[in-house]
C-alpha positions in Angstrom: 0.0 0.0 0.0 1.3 3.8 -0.7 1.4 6.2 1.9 0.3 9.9 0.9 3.4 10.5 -1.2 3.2 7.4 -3.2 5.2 5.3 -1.4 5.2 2.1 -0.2 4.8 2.2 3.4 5.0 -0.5 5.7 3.4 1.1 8.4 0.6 1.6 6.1 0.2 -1.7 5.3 0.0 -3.0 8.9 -2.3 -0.3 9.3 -5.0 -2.4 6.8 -4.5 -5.4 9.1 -7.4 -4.3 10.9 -9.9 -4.2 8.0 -9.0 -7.4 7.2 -10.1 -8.7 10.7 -13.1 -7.0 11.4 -14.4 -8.7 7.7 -13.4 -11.9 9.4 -15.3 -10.8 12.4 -18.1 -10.2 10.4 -18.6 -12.8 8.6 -18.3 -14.7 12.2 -21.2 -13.3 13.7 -23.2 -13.2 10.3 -23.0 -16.4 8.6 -23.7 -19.3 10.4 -22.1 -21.2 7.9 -18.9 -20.2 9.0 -20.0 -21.9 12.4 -20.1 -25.0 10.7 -17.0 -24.8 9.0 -15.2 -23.7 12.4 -16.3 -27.4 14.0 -15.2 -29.3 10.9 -12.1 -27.6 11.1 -11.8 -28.1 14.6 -12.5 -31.9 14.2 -9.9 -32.6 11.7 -7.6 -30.9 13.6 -8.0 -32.9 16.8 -8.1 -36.0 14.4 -5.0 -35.4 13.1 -3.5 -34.8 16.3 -5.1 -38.2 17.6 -3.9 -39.9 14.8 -0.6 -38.2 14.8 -0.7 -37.1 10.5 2.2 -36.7 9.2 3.9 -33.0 8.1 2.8 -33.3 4.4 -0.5 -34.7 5.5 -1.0 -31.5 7.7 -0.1 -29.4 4.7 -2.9 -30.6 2.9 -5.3 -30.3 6.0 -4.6 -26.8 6.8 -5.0 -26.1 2.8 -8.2 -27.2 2.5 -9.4 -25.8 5.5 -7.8 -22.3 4.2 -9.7 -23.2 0.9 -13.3 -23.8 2.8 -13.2 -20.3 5.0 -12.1 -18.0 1.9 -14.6 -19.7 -0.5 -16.9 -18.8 2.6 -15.4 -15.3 2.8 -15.9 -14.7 -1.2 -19.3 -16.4 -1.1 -20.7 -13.5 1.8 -18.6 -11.0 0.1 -20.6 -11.7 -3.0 -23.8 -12.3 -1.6 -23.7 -8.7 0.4 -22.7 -7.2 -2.8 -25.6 -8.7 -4.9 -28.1 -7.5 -2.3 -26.4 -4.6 -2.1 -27.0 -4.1 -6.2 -29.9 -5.8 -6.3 -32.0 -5.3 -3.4 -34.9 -6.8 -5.1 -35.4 -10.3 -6.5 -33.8 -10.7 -9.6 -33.7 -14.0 -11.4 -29.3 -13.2 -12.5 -28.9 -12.1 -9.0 -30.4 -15.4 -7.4 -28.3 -17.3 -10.0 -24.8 -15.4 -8.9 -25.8 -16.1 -5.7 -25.8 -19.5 -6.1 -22.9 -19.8 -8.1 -21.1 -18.7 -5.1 -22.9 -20.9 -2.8 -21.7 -23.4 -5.2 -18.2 -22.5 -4.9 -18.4 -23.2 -1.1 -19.8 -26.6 -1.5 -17.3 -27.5 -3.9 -14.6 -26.7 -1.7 -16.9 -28.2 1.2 -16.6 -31.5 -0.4 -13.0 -31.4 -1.8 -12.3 -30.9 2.0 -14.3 -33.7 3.2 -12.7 -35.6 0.3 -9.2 -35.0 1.7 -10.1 -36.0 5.1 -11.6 -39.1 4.3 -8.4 -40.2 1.9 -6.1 -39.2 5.0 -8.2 -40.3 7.8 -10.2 -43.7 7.3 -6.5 -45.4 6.2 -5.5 -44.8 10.2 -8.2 -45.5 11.2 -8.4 -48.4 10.0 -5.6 -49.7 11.2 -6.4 -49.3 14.4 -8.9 -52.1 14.3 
């Protein structure tokens, strides 16, 4: 980010930090989706720890769980956006909407997919 002058400042960019968070923040107390996500997140985590994953298997963990909350972040942005444009219904709207819903799910599932390919292997060995 430039500063007044047109210079890159790094002051100014850890000044944008905040705007960041209180989006994150946002969409925390506004989508109850995110809620969801959180405990899915939280349950492969505690998985992987109880079935001690290795490094490159955590890699992949914390990338689809990265992948999961910004889809969800891009999906609210979106929505907000549309309702901001379009506050009444509109057929193109709806479908944009649920293009970005779509998104989500997709990344919802490629999660879910990862988890399952790292997680039933272990435990099924443990039986």
């Amino acid at each position: 980010m430039k500063n007044r002058s047109g210079r890159f400042s790094l002051l100014s960019r850890l000044r944008s930090f905040p705007y960041a968070f209180r989006g994150i923040r946002w969409a925390f107390r506004q989508e109850h989706n995110l809620w969801i996500h959180t405990l899915a997140a939280a349950a492969a985590i505690a998985m992987g720890f109880l079935l001690q994953i290795s490094a490159l298997e955590w890699m992949v963990i914390a990338i689809v769980i990265a992948g999961v909350f910004v889809s969800e972040l891009f999906n609210s942005a979106i929505e907000n956006l549309v309702d901001l444009c379009s506050p009444d219904y509109d057929e193109k709207a709806g479908r944009i909407k649920d293009m970005a819903a779509g998104a989500v799910l997709i990344a919802a599932l490629g999660a879910l997919a990862t988890g399952l390919i790292i997680f039933i292997p272990k435990l099924l060995a443990l039986f």
